[in-house]
C-alpha positions, -999 to 999 in steps of 0.1 A, spaced: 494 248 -545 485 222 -518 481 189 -522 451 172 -507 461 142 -481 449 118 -501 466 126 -535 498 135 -512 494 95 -505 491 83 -538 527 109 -551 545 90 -519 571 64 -525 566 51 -492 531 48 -489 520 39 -525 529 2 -532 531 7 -576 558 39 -568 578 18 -542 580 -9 -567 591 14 -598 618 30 -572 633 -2 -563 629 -17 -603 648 15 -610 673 7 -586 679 -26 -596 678 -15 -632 705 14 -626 726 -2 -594 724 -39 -616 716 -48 -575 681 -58 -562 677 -39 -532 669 -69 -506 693 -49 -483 669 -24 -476 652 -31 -443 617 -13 -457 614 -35 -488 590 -62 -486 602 -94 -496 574 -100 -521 587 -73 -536 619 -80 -537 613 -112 -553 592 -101 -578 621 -79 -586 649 -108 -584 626 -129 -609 628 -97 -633 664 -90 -631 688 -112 -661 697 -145 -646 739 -135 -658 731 -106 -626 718 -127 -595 743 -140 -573 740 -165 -544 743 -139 -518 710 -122 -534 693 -158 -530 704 -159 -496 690 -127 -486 660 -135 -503 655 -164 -482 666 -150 -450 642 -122 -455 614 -148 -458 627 -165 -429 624 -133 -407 595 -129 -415 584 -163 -406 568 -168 -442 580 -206 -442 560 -217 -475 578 -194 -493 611 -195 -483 609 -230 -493 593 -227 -528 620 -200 -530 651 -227 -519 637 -254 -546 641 -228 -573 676 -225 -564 685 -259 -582 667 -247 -613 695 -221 -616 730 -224 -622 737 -219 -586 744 -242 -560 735 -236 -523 763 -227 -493 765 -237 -459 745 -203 -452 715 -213 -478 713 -247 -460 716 -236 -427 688 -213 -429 665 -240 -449 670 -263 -421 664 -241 -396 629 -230 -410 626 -270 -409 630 -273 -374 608 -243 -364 579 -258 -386 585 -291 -367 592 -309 -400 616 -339 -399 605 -351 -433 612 -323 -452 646 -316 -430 657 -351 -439 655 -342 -475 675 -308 -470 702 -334 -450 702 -353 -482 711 -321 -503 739 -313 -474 752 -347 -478 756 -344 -520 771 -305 -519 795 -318 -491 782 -291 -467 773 -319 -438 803 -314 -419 801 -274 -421 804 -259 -380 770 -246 -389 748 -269 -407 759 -298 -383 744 -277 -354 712 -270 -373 710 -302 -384 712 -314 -346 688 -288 -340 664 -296 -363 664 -334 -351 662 -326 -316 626 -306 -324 614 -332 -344 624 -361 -317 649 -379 -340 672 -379 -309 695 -409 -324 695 -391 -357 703 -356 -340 734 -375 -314 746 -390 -350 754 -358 -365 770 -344 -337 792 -370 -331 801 -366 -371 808 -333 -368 845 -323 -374 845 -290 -360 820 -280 -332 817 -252 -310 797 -239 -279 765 -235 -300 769 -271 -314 772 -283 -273 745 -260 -261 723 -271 -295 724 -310 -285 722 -301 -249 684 -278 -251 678 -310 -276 682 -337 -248 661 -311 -225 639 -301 -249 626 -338 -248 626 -347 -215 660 -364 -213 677 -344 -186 701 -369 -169 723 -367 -205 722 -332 -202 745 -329 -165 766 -359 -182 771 -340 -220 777 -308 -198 806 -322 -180 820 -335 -213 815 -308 -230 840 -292 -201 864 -320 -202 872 -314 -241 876 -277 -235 845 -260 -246 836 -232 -225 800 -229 -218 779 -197 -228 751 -182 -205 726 -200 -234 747 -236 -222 744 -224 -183 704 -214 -184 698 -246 -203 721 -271 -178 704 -251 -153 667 -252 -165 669 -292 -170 685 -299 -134 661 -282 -114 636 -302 -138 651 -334 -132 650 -330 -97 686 -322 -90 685 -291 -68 720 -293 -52 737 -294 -91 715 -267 -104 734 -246 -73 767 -256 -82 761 -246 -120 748 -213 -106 781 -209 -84 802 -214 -119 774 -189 -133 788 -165 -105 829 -172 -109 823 -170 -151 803 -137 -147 775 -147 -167 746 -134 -137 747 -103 -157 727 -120 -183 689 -115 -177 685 -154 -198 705 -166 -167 690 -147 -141 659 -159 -150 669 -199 -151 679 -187 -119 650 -175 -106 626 -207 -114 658 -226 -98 650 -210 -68 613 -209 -72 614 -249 -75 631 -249 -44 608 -225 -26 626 -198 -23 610 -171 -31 629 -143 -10 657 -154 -25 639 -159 -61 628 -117 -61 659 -107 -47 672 -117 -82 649 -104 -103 647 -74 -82 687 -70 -93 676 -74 -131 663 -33 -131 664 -23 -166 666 -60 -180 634 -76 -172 619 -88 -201 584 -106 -207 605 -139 -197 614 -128 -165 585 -113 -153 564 -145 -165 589 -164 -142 584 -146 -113 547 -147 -114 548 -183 -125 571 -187 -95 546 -175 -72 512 -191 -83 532 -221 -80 546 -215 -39 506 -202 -35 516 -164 -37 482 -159 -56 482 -120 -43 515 -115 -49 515 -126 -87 487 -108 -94 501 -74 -79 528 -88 -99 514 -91 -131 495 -53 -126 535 -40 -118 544 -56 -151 516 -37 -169 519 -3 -153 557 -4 -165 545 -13 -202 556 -49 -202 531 -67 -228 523 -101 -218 527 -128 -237 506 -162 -242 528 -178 -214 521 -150 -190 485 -150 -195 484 -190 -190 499 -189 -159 479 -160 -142 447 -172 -154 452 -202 -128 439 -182 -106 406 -192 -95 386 -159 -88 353 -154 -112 360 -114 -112 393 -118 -121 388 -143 -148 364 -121 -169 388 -94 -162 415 -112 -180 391 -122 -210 384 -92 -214 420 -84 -218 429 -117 -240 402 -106 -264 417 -74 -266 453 -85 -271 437 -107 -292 452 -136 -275 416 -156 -271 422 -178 -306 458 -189 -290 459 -221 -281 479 -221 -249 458 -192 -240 425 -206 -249 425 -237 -232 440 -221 -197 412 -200 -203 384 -223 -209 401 -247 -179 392 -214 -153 356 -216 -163 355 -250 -162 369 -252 -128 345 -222 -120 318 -245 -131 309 -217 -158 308 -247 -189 288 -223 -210 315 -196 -211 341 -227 -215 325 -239 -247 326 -206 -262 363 -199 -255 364 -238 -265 353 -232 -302 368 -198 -308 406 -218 -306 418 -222 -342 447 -250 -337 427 -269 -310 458 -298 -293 450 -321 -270 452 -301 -241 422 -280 -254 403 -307 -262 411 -328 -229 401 -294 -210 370 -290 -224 362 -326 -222 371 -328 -181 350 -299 -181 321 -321 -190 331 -348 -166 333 -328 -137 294 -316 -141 279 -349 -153 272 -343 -187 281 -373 -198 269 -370 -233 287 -341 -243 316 -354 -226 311 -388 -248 304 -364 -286 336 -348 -272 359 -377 -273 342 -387 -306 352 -355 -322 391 -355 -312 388 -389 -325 374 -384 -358 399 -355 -359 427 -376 -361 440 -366 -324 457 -397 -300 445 -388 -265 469 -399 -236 462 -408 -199 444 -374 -192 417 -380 -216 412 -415 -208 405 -404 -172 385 -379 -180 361 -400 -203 361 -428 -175 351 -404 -148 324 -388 -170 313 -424 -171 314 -428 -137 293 -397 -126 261 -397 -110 241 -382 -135 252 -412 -159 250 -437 -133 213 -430 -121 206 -427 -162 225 -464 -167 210 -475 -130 173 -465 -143 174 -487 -169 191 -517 -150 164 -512 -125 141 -515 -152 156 -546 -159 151 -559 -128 186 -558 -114 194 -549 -78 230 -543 -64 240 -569 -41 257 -551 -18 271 -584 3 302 -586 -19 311 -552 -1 325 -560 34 327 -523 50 310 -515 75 290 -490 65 254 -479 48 243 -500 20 239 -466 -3 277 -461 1 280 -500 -6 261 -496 -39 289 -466 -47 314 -486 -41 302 -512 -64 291 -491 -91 331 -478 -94 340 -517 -97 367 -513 -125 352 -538 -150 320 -516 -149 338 -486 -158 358 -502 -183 323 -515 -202 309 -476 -201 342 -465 -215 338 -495 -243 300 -482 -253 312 -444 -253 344 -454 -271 334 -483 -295 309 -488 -326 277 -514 -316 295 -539 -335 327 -542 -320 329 -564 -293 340 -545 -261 371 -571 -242 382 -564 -207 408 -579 -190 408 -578 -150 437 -593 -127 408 -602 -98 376 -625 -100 347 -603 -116 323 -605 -84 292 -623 -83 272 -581 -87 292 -569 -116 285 -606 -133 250 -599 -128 249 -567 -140 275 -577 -172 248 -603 -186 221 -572 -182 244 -549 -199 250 -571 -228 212 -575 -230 201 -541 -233 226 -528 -254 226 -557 -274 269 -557 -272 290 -588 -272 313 -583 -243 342 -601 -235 354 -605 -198 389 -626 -189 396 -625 -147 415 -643 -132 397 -677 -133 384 -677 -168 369 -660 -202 336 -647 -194 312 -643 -229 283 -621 -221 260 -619 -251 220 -615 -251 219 -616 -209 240 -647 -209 271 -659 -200 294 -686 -214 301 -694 -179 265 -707 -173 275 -685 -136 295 -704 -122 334 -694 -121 
């Protein structure tokens, strides 16, 4: 008799999850060995069946693989809940255990919790183990603990190419690449042969720093050693040579790659181009790379949607959304910094609120959006938000804020008012020769004006708003200070050069004269 399809489904090990469980319980019951090895067995299963199993018949190399099986599968919650129950057995953890528990650490970006794991290092005597030195350097490197991370190293008894090249992508990783040429060299000098990891990485942070002519002599040492035959070297390679604007030369290599080009490398390439102005040729680039069934990946899609083409843009939304890409971070805010450069804000603050894990980048994006078409209001409700979300902006955001202050919609808004007021820009503190419109400009971008706007956005009514200026405040901007301060009823505090200026209620401490 045959079986319909969907009882067939429910009689299948492999596709009913109550059978696949009784098959591996029955395993483990039969074997006394929990079948973690088996690359189809979920590792929610396989703990439920280590927690079954007699305590007398778990070993630490079934704990291990438990935990590397979480690892791979980049559930890092429960690998940890999984490593704490590990001192509730009789059991103590091995170089491989805390290896793996750091290294979960230092992909989560979590120096706190890694310090603790160094601490359980330290008491099992594991600390000066080849491998949990180098993920401990690792894992301090990614969380910026650079002193903490160059301690460790130096500590460790034994260490090997992977320890070097691990403290070497730290020091790059962060921005420090001078240390990296000097660490390479003595990393040389005691007899450690470098990798192609070490050589792309040495590579990668000369070109970086600026150092062309080294980056070429580590690539000639790349030649002698052999290691151009790896694609992760090629492609260091490649962005070398792209830096250097060389883009002949830069294809010529990848063209050599033929079976080993990867995602990274074609990314590269195209990056390479949209950065020498080859706009056409990255994106017949980026079509070559689909046509041979390359997927792109978030960095891919980041760079190529730099270019500034409306068709193209909601071509490659269309495709993001698809890929389902759109909610990526990276993604999302190149993609919302198209349309804002477009002018399409509308379109921007959609893609804007569909990102989950919104950084700074998104949020500085979306608020230079608003700056560059005047909407100084949204631009202001912006920088509220990031702020009440517990995000530090950097120079970026100030200048975007500032120039949102600056625009002409919200200077003809502020300048209404003032007008209102009865205040008229004296345009003879502006000596250029030219139109007194363009002299009003000129004073309305006065630094201690656009300081004040950045105070009212930025501040609460009750804080006073202090400047500091290295010139004399000019006779306009003292004038329009005291009218400020009267109709937004804010205490502002002035020092210039000369003296402390107290505007409060239209008046100034000064009684003008400075």
């Amino acid at each position: 008799m045959k079986l319909n399809p969907s009882l067939r489904t429910l009689t299948n090990t492999s596709t009913n999850p109550i059978l696949r469980l009784k098959h591996y319980y029955s395993v483990a019951i039969n074997t006394k060995k929990i079948p973690l090895f088996e690359t189809e067995c979920d590792p929610h299963i396989a703990h439920y069946l280590f927690d079954k199993t007699p305590q007398r018949l778990t070993t630490l190399k079934e704990h291990n693989q438990l935990l590397f099986r979480y690892s791979r599968d980049n559930q890092t919650k429960e690998a940890f809940t999984f490593f704490v129950s590990l001192f509730r057995s009789s059991l103590q953890p091995d170089e491989s255990t805390l290896s793996c528990v750091i290294k979960l650490c230092a992909s989560s970006f979590d120096g706190k919790l890694g310090r603790q794991v160094h601490c359980q290092c330290v008491k099992f005597g594991l600390v000066h183990h080849v491998s949990v030195g180098t993920s401990l350097v690792d894992m301090y490197m990614k969380t910026e603990s650079l002193n903490d991370g160059r301690r460790v190293f130096d500590e460790m008894g034994e260490r090997n190419v992977v320890s070097w090249t691990s403290l070497l992508a730290g020091y790059s990783w962060n921005g420090l690449y001078d240390c990296v040429w000097e660490l390479f060299c003595q990393m040389q000098f005691e007899g450690v042969l470098p990798n192609q990891y070490t050589v792309s990485t040495v590579i990668a942070a000369l070109v970086n720093e600026g150092v062309v002519d080294l980056g070429l002599q580590v690539h000639t040492m790349a030649l002698k050693s052999g290691f151009t035959s790896h694609e992760i070297v090629i492609t260091a390679l490649m962005v070398a040579l792209s830096k250097c604007k060389e883009m002949d030369d830069s294809f010529s290599l990848f063209s050599l790659m033929e079976e080993g080009k990867n995602v990274v490398s074609w990314t590269a390439m195209i990056t390479g181009y949209l950065q020498n102005g080859g706009t056409d040729q990255a994106v017949n680039l980026f079509s070559q790379m689909r046509r041979e069934g390359v997927n792109p990946n978030h960095f891919t899609y980041s760079a190529i949607l730099t270019v500034q083409h409306a068709v193209f843009v909601s071509e490659m939304h269309a495709e993001v959304i698809k890929t389902n890409y759109e909610k990526s971070s990276s993604v999302g805010t190149a993609l919302l910094d198209a349309y804002v450069k477009l002018g399409n804000t509308s379109d921007a603050v959609k893609v804007f609120e569909i990102i989950e894990a919104k950084d700074l980048m998104a949020w500085s994006a979306m608020l230079a959006g608003y700056a560059l078409t005047g909407e100084t209001e949204e631009a202001a409700k912006i920088f509220h938000q990031l702020i009440k979300e517990g995000i530090k902006p950097n120079e970026f955001t100030f200048s975007s804020i500032i120039n949102a202050c600056a625009s002409p919609t919200a200077a003809s808004e502020q300048g209404k008012q003032l007008k209102d007021a009865g205040y008229q820009p004296d345009t003879n503190y502006v000596f250029h020769d030219i139109e007194d419109e363009q002299k009003e400009t000129i004073l309305s971008h006065h630094s201690e004006r656009l300081a004040i706007a950045f105070g009212l956005i930025a501040t609460s009514p009750e804080i006073p708003i202090q400047i500091v200026k290295n010139l004399r405040v000019c006779g306009d901007c003292h004038n329009y200070i005291k009218l400020v301060s009267l109709i937004e009823q804010r205490y502002i505090v002035v020092r210039d050069s000369n003296r402390f200026h107290h505007f409060k209620d239209g008046l100034c401490s000064c009684g003008d004269y400075w």
